[in-house]
C-alpha positions in Angstrom: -6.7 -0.7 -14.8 -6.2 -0.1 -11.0 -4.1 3.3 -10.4 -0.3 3.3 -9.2 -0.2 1.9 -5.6 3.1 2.7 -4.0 3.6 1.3 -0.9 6.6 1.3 1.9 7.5 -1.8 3.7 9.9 -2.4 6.6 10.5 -6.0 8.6 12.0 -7.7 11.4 13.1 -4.1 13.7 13.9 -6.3 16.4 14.7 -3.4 18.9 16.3 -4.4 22.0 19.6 -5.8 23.0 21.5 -7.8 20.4 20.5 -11.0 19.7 22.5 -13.2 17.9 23.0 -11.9 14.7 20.1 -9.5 15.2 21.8 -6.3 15.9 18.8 -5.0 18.2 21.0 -1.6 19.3 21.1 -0.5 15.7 16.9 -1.1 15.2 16.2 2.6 16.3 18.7 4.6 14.2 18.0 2.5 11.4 14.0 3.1 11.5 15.0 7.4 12.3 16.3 6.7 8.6 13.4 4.6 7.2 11.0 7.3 8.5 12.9 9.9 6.8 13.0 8.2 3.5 9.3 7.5 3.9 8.2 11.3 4.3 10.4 12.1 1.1 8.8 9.9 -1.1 5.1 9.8 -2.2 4.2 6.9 -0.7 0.2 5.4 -0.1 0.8 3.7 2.8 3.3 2.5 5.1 3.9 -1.3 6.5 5.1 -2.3 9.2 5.7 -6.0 8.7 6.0 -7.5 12.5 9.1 -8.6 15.3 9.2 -5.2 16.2 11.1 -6.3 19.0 14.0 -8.4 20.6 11.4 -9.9 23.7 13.0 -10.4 26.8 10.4 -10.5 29.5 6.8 -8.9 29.8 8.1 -5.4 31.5 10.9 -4.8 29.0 8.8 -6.0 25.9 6.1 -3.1 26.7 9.3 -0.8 27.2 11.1 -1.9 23.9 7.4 -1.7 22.0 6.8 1.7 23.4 9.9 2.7 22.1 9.1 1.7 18.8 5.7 3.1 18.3 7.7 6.4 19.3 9.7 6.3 16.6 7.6 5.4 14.0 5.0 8.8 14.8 6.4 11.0 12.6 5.8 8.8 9.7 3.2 11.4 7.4 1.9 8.4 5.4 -0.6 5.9 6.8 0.4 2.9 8.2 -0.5 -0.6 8.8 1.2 -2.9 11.1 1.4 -7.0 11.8 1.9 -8.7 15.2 4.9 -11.0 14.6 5.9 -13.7 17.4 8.4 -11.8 18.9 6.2 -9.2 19.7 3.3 -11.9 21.3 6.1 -13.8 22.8 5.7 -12.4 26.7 2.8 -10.0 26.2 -0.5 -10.9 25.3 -2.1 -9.2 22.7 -3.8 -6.8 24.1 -0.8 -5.5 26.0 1.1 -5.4 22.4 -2.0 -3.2 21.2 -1.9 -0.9 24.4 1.5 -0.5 23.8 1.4 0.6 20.1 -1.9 2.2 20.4 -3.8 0.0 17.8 -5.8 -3.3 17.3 -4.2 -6.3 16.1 -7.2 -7.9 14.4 -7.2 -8.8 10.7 -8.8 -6.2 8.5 -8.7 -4.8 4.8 -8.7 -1.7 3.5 -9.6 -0.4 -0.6 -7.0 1.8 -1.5 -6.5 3.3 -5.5 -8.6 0.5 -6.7 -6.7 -2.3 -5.0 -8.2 -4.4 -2.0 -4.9 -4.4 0.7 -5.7 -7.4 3.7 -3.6 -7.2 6.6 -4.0 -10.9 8.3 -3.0 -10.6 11.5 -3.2 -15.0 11.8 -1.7 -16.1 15.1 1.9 -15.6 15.2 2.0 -17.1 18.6 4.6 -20.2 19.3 5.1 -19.6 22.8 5.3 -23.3 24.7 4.0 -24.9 20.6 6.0 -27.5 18.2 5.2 -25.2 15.4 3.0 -21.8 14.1 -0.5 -22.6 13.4 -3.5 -20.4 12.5 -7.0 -21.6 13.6 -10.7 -22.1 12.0 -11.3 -18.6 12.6 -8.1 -17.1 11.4 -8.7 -18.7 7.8 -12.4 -18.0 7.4 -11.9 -14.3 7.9 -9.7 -14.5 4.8 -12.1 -16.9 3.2 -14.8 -14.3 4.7 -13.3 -11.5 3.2 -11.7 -12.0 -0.1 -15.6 -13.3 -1.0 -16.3 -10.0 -0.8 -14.3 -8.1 -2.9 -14.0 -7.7 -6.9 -10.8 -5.7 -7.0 -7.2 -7.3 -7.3 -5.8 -7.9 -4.1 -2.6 -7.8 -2.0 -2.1 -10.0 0.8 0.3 -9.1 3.7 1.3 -11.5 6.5 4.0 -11.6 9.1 5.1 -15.1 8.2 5.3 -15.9 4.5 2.6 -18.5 2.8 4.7 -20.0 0.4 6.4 -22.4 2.8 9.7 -21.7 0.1 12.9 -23.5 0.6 15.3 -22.4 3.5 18.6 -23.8 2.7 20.9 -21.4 3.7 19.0 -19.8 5.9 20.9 -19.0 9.3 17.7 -19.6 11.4 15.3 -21.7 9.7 17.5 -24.4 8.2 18.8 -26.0 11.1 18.2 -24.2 14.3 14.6 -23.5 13.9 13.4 -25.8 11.0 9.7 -25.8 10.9 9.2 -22.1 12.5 9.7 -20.9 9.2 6.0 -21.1 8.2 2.2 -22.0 9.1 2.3 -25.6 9.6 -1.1 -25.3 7.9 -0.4 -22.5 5.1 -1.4 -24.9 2.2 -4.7 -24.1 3.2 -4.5 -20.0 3.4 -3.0 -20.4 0.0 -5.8 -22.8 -0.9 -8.3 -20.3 0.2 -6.0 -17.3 -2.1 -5.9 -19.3 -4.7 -9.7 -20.2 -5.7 -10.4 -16.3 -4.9 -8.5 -15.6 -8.1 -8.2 -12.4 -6.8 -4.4 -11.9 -4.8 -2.2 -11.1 -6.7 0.6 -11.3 -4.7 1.5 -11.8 -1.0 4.2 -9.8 1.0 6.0 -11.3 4.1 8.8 -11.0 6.7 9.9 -13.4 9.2 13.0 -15.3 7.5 14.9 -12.7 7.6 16.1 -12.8 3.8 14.9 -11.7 0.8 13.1 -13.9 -1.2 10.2 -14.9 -4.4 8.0 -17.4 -5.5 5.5 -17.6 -7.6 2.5 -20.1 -7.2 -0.7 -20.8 -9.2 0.5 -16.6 -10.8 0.6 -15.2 -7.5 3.8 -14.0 -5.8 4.9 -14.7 -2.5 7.9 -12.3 -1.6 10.1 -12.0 1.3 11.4 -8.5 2.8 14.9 -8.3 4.3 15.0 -7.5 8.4 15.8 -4.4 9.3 18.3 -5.3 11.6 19.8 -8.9 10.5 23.1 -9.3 10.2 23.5 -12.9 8.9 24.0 -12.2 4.8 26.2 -8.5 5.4 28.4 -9.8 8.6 28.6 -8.4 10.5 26.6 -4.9 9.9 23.1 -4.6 10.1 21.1 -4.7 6.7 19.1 -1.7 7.2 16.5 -3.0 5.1 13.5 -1.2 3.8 11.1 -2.0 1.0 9.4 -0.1 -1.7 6.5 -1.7 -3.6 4.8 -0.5 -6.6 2.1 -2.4 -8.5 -0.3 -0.8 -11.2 -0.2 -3.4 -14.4 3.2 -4.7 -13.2 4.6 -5.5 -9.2 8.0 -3.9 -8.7 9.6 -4.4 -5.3 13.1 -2.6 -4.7 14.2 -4.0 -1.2 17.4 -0.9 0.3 20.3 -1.3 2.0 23.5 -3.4 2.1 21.4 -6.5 0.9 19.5 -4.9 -2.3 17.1 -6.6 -4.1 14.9 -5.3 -7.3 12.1 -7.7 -9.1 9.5 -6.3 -11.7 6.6 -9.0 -11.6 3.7 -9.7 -13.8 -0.1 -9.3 -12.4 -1.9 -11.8 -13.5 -5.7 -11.7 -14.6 -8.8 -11.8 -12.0 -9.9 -15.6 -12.1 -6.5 -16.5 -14.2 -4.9 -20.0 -13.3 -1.9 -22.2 -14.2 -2.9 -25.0 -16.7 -4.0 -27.8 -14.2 -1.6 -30.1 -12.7 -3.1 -33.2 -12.8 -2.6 -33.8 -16.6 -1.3 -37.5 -17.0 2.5 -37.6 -18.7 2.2 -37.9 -22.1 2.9 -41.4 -23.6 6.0 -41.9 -25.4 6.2 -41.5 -29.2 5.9 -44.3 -31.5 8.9 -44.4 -33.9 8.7 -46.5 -37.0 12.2 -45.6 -38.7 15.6 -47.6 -37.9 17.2 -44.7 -37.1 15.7 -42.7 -34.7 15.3 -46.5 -32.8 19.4 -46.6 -32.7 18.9 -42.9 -32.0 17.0 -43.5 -28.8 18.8 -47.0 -27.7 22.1 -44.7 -27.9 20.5 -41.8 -25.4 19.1 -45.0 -23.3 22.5 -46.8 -23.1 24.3 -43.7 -22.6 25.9 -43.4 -25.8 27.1 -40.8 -27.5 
């Protein structure tokens, strides 16, 4: 069994000026507190989830992204971080890298005997109908989750699961259809014939929120700096994850959340969906007939 794996996740900082209900003055305080709670704690590894910023035009952007990558230094543990659309919106990629002195390729780490991939897909939807990752984005993953035997964690900017959005202050009306990969059926396609992930982490939406698909779960962090579900404060949200042979993920702040998971088996599967219905029972005795024409007729 894989050892203890305790992880630190924050999402959505969105520093800049305030943004409809993104309360982009508070992003900086907020992350001063998230650091501080991350040096406290004995934590693997750090990630930074993506929409570090509110964009507002190539010159501020590299300002505002500066900023952040100033503020997250003094972090002692490792870190990872994702390139969300609000970060690609006005600079291109490699001025979002010069500006938080890293690459944003897609790469993997082993880490305590699990396999961690950070898939840095295209998060760009600048002048597009919708978010789409190419050929190339997919058969990295495909590419790399081939090459590993150890159980696997998955973390994305934009969530895979393509879940529900009903209530969603953004994505139900206003920007239906930005809420997910166009195409993410076939990135969890590609996860789920690996029978590796066990689950996947996201931001993005803004919310917290879970699914589980084929065993492997697909969970939602809380922004940072939203506003829409604790009106009209900030949520200072920040995420710890823990998975050994359970997931646990406690999501902080004034919109808590707390699941404790199961981790399903390399190469384990839901029972196959394409069983037929099953045909209706034959039933000989007079009454279970009046039985049945009662539940049919709406009786009582």
């Amino acid at each position: 069994m894989s050892q203890t794996l305790s992880i630190g996740l924050v999402a959505d900082i969105h520093h800049g000026a305030q943004a409809g209900t993104k309360v982009g003055p508070a992003a900086l305080p907020l992350l001063r507190d998230f650091v501080h709670w991350a040096n406290g704690h004995p934590l693997d590894l750090v990630v930074e989830l993506g929409d570090r910023i509110n964009n507002l035009d190539a010159d501020a952007d590299l300002g505002l992204t500066r900023e952040v990558a100033a503020a997250l230094q003094p972090l002692a543990p490792p870190r990872a971080h994702l390139l969300g659309n609000h970060d690609n919106h006005d600079l291109s990629r490699p001025q979002a890298e010069a500006a938080m002195q890293l690459r944003f390729d897609s790469w993997s780490r082993d880490l305590k005997g699990w396999h961690l991939v950070f898939w840095n897909a295209d998060t760009c939807v600048k002048g597009k109908s919708q978010f789409l990752f190419d050929a190339a984005d997919l058969h990295w993953l495909e590419a790399d989750l081939a090459a590993t035997a150890l159980p696997t964690l998955v973390f994305t900017h934009l969530p895979l699961d393509q879940g529900s959005m009903v209530g969603n202050f953004y994505f139900e009306k206003y920007l239906a259809g930005f809420a997910h990969y166009g195409n993410a059926a076939q990135a969890r396609e590609v996860i789920e014939r690996s029978g590796k992930v066990v689950a996947c982490l996201a931001g993005h939406t803004h919310w917290n929120a879970r699914s589980t698909i084929d065993g492997i779960h697909f969970l939602t962090v809380h922004s940072l700096t939203e506003s829409f579900t604790t009106w009209p404060h900030p949520t200072g949200a920040y995420a710890l994850l823990q998975v050994d042979s359970q997931l646990r993920l406690e999501v902080f702040g004034r919109d808590p959340a707390y699941c404790r998971l199961p981790v399903r088996r390399p190469g384990q599967h839901w029972a196959s969906l394409t069983r037929p219905f099953a045909p209706r029972p034959e039933v000989s005795s007079p009454a279970m007939q009046a039985r049945i024409a009662r539940i049919d007729g709406g009786g009582g």
